[in-house]
N, C-alpha and C positions, 0 to 999 in steps of 0.2 A: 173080335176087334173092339177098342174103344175111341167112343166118340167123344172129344174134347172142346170147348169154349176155348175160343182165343182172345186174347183182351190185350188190344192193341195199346202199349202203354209210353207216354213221351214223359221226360223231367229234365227239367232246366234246375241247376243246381247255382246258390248262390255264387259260388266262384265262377260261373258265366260256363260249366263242363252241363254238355247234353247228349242225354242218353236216352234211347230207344231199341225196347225190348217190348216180345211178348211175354204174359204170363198165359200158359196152358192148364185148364185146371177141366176136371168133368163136369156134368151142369150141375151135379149135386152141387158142386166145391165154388157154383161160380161166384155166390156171396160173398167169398173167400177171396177171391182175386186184388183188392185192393192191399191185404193185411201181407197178401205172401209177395207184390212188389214192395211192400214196405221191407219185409225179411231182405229181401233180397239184393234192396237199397243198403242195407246194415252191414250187410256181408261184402258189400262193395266199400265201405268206412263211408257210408254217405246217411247221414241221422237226417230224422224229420228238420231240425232248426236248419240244416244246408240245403233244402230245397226249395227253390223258390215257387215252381210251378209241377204241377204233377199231373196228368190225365192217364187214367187208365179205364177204357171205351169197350164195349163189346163190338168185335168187328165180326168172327163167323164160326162155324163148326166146324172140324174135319176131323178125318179117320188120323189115330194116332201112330207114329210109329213103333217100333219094336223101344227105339230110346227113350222118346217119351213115356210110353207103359209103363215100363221101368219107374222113371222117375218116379209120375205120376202115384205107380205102388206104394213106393218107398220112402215118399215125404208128401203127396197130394197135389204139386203142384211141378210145372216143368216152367225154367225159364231158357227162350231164344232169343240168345244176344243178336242184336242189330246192328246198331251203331253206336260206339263211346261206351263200350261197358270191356 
């Protein structure tokens, strides 16, 4: 099993669009959690100058599942859409 960091993350986007997701990343990678919601801002067409407000918070650990591992494996980091993504 692996155990993953979850990083509770919120962005208000200058066009007033808000989005909350986590990033999952292992605690190796957890320094990494800021750089891989930026990626994953970019993938959404959303660049650093469009965000107005950003937080991304360590909220807790948990066991991962089969999809996350995956991810995890395959790029280091897993994101869970929440709200407005």
């Amino acid at each position: 099993t692996m155990n993953v960091q979850v990083f509770d993350t919120h962005v208000s986007t200058t066009q007033g669009q808000y989005l909350h997701f986590d990033v999952l990343v292992t605690p190796e990678q957890s320094g990494n959690a800021k750089h891989y919601a930026q990626l994953f801002l970019q993938q959404q067409g959303i660049d650093s100058t469009g965000i107005e407000q950003q937080s991304c918070a360590f909220c807790h650990n948990e066991i991962a599942t089969p999809e996350v591992t995956e991810a995890i494996s395959r790029q280091g980091y897993y994101i869970l859409k929440l709200q407005g993504c």
